[in-house]
N, C-alpha and C positions, 0 to 999 in steps of 0.2 A: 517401298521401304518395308522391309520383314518387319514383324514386332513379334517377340517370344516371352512367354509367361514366364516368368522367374520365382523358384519354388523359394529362395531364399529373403529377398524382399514383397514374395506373394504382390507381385505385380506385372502389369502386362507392358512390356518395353521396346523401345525400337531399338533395332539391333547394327550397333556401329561395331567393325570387326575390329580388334588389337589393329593387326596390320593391317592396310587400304587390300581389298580384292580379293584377300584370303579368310580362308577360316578354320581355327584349331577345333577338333570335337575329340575329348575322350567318353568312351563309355563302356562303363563296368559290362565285363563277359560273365561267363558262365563257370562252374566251376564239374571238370569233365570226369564225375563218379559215375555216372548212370544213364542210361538214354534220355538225349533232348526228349522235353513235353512242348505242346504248344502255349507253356506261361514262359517258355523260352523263345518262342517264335516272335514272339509281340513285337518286346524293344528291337531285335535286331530288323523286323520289319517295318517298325517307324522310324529307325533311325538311318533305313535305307531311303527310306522316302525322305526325309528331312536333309538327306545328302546330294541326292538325285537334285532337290528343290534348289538348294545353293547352288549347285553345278548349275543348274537352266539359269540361274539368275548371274550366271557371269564370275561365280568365285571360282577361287581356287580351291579345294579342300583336303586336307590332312586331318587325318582320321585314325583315331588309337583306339581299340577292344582289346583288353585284355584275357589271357585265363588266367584262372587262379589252379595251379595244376599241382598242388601240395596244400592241403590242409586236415582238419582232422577226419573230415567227410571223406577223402581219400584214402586216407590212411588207415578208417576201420572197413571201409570196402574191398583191399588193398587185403587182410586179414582174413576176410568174408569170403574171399573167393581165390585166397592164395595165389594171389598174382604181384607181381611186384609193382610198385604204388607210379613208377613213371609208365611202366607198358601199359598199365589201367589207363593213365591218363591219356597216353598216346593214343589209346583204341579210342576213346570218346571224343576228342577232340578232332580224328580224321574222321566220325561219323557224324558229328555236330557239323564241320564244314562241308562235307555234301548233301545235307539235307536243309543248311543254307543258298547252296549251289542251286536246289532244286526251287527252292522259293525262292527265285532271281533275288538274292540279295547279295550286294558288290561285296567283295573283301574288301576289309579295312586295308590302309595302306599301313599297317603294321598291328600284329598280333603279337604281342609279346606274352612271354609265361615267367611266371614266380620263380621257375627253376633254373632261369634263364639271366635273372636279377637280383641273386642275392649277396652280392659284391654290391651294388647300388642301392640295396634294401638297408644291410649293414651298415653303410659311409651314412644313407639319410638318418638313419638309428644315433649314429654317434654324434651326428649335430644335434640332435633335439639334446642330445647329455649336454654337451658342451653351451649349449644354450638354457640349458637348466629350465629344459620343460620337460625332461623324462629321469627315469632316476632307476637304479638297479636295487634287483629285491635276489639274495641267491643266483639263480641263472637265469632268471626273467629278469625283462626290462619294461618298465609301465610308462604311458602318458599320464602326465599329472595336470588333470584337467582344472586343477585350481590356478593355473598358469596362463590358463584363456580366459579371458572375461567376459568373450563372446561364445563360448559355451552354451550352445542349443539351441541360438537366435535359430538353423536353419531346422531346425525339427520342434519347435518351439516349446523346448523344456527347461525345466529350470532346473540346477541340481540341486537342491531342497525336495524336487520331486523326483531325482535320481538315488537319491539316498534311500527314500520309505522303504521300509523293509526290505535291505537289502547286507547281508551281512557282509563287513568288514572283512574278516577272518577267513574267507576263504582260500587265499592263497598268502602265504607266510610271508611279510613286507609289504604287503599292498597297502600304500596308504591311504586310501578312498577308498569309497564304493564303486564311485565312476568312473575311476584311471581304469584307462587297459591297457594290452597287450602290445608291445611293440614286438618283443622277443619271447617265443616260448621253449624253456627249456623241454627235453624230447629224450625218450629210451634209448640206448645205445642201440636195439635191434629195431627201432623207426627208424624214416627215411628224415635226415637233418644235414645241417653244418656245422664248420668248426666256427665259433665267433670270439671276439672280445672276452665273452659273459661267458662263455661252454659249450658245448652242443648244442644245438636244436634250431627252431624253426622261424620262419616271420609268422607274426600275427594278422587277422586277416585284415585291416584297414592297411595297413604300411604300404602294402605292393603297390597300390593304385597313384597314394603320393611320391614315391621312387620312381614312377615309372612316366606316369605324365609329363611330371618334373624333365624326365631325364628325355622322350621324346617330342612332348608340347615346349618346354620352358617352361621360367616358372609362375607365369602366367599364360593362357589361352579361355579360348571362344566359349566353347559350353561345355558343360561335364552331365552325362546322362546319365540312365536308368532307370529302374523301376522307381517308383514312389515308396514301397516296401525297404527300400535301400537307404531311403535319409535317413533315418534311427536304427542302427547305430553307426553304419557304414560312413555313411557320406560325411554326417554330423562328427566322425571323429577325424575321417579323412583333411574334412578342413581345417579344423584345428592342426593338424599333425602340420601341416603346408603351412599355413600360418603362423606354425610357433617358429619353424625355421627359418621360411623368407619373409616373412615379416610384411604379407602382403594377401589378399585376394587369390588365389590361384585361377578359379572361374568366374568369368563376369555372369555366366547365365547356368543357373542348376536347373536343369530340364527333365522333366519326370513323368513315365508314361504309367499310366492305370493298370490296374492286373486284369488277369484273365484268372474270371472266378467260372462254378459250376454249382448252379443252386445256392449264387450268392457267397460261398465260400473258396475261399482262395486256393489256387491251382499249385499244390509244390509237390515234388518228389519227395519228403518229409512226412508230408501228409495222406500221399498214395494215391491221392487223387488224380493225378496228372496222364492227359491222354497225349501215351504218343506221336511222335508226326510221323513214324514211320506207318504206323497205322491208322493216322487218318488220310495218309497221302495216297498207300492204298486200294484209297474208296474216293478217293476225291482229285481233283485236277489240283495240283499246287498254285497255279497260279489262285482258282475259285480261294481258297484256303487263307494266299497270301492277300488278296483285295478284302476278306471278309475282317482279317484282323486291323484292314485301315476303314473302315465302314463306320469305326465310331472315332470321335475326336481323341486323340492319343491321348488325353490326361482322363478320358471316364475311362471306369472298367468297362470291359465288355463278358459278361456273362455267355457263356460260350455253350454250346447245344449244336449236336449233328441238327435237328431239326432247321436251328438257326442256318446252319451250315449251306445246308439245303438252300432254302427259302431264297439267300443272297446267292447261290450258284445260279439260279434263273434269271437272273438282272443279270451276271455278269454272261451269260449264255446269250442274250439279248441284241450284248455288246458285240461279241462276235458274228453271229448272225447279218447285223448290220457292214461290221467288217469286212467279211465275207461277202456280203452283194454289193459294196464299194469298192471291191482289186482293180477293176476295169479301167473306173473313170479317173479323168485326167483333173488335174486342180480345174475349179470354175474360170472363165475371166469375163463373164457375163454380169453387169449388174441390175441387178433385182430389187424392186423398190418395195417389200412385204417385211412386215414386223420379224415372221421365222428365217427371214433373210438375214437381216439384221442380227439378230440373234446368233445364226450362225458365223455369221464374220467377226462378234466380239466376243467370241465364246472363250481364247484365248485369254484373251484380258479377262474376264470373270473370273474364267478358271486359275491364273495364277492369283490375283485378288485374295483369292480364297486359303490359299496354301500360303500366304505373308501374311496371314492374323493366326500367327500363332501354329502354324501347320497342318490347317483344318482340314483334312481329309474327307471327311463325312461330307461338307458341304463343298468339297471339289468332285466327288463322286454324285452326286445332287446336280451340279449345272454339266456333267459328262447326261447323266439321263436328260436331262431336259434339252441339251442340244440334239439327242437322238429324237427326240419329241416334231422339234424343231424340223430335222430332214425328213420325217416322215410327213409333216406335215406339206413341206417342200414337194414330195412327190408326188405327193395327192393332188398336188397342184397340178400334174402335168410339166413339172421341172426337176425331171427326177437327175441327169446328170450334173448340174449346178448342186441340187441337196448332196449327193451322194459324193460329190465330189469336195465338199466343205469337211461332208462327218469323214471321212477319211484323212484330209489332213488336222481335224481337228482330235482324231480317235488318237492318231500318231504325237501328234503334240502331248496333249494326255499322260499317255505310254512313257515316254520319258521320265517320268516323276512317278508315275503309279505301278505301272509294268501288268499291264494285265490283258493286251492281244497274245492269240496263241503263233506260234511255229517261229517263221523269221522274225515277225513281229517285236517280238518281244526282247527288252534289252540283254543282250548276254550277260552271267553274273561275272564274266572270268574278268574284265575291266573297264573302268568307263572312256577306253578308246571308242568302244562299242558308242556309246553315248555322242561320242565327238561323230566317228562317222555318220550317226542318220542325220545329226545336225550341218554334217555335211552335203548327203542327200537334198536334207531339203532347201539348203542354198542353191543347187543345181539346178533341180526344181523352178527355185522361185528366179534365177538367170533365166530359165526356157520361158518364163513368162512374163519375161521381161518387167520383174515387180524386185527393181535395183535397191530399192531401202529395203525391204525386208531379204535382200542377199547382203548389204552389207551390212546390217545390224547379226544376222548369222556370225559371218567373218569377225565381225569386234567380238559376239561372245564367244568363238573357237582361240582366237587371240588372246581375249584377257586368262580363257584356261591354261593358258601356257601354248598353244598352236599353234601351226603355221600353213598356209597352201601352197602345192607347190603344183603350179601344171606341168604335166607331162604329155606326152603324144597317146596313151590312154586315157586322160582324165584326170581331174586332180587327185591329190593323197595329201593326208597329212601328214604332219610331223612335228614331234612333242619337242620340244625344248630347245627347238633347232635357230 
């Protein structure tokens, strides 16, 4: 049974999906003004891993990332560099996706953009009126958060502490301090649309509730992010969902920790932010992509080349071992020694550890400790048996972490890739005549949607057949 910390009732829960086998996940993307940094790389790298982990576990999963590829951060970049505000976005957004390509991380099975939804931005707009939880001021349109009474439960504020000095009057009709923006009106020679209200733009929480709405339903599994995103993102987001369906939209708000530097937060705002094109560089992407799961997704991780370094010799370690295990065949010898032991439930430890909450850090902890394990194995004078365990164990692993180099390692283009080594290693475990762990393979390529089909080469699968 998973269990996932839930940022909204700050509690750690077991995790029963909407529908039996599957699992909805939206998670807020990027917004494409400027070169990806790695406080960009984090979320999309845990919440590869946290996709990965459901797939091993038998679900099915549907998976929404958004861009936001209009807003005012575009739009004075857009000005800045006399380009026009969609070709900006388009440049950032095909260089943000191959430098996810390179840190194997899967594509979502749908990336939608702002510019893509504003016919469904507008229709969610004109329910929240007609439901009389938004109200029109001139050409803007605001949420009027005295309409929610749940109002900050998820960022734990209260609006008495949203008001303190915060004037009124800055935009002509707002009535609150705390309503915002659904609609913002926009200059004729900005990039906008024609609406109800005038010209201009969505505001930036709407896209996320039009868009989930409109590819999850209006309800689904977990809604992610950074933790920097509950106030005021997330926090207005569900109200906006709420005020129209009149319901929940995510049963689990899931929130990963920043990537700080000297303790201070990683933004493009701030300047601080080291590129991935220039740490990749200098460094192997995979090293890169395991160091940003080294610590449990909801701490920060304070981020340093030195650091960088320090964790690239563990994961160099891992290969090494990889590398003097291509040969041997799976064990079918049994060994009655504790490092034995060890190594045959290292499986089970290992995923133990990723169902409390997505613990990374202490799935990468019993991956070293089973290398421990085989080494101690061959010291024994049992070096095929050891060496034959850490490779199917490094491989199991890899599925969910992705951190062997060359074939090894999962392709990011789809998790067909995933389905075939799980295919492999049903074949595998047929030659070894070890039939429950070939037909517990087969039930989890099944319940992803698969099928086997032999043929006069070998088996293949096939999705949805």
């Amino acid at each position: 049974m998973i269990h996932i910390y839930d940022s909204l009732t700050r509690t750690k829960r077991a995790f029963v999906s909407l529908n039996p086998g599957e699992v909805s996940i939206y998670v807020c993307g990027v917004t494409p003004y400027a070169e990806a940094h790695v406080g960009h790389a984090r979320p999309a790298v845990v919440w590869d891993m946290i996709k990965r982990h459901f797939i091993r576990r038998g679900y099915v999963v549907r998976h929404v990332q958004n861009f936001t590829d209009i807003d005012d951060k575009i739009v004075r970049q857009s000005h800045l560099t006399n380009t026009p505000a969609d070709r900006l976005g388009q440049q950032y957004i095909m260089e943000y996706n191959h430098l996810m390509e390179r840190l194997h991380v899967l594509p979502p099975d749908f990336a939608p953009r702002v510019t893509e939804n504003i016919e469904r931005i507008v229709l969610f707009i004109q329910g929240l009126l007609d439901h009389q939880k938004a109200y029109v001021a001139g050409q803007d349109v605001y949420f009027s958060v005295q309409t929610d009474q749940d109002y900050g439960r998820l960022s734990g504020r209260h609006l008495d502490e949203l008001y303190q000095g915060v004037r009124v009057d800055v935009h002509e009709g707002k009535r609150e301090a705390a309503d915002f923006a659904l609609w913002k009106s926009a200059p004729s020679d900005e990039p906008g649309w024609e609406s109800p209200w005038g010209y201009g733009r969505p505001g930036w929480h709407i896209e996320c509730s039009a868009m989930s709405s409109h590819y999850l339903g209006l309800q689904f599994d977990l809604h992610g992010g950074g933790i920097d995103l509950i106030f005021p993102h997330h926090e207005n987001e569900r109200a906006q969902s709420r005020g129209l369906f009149e319901c929940e939209a995510a049963q689990f708000w899931v929130h990963n920790g920043l990537i700080t530097q000297n303790g201070v937060k990683m933004s493009k705002s701030l300047g601080n932010g080291l590129g991935l094109n220039e740490i990749m560089e200098n460094v192997d992407p995979l090293i890169l992509r395991t160091y940003l799961l080294s610590v449990h997704y909801r701490t920060p991780l304070d981020f340093s080349m030195q650091g960088l370094e320090d964790w690239g010799r563990g994961i160099q370690r891992i290969w090494r071992l990889w590398d003097e295990s291509r040969a041997q065949p799976a064990p079918s010898e049994w060994i009655d020694e504790p490092w034995a032991e060890a190594l045959r439930t290292f499986e089970t430890r290992f995923l133990d550890c990723l169902d409390d909450d997505f613990n990374s850090a202490r799935a990468f902890a019993e991956v070293f400790d089973m290398m421990h394990s085989a080494y101690q194995g061959i010291e024994q004078d049992h070096r095929a048996f050891a060496l034959g365990w850490a490779r199917h164990n490094l491989l199991q692993a890899n599925m969910i972490l992705d951190f062997l180099p060359g074939d090894a390692g999962v392709s990011t283009r789809h998790t067909d890739d995933m389905a075939r080594r799980l295919l492999a290693l049903r074949e595998q475990a047929r030659n070894n005549r070890d039939y429950i762990e070939a037909d517990q393979i087969r039930s989890l390529l099944m319940k992803a949607g698969y099928t086997i089909e032999d043929t006069p080469n070998g088996p293949r699968l096939v999705f949805g057949a």
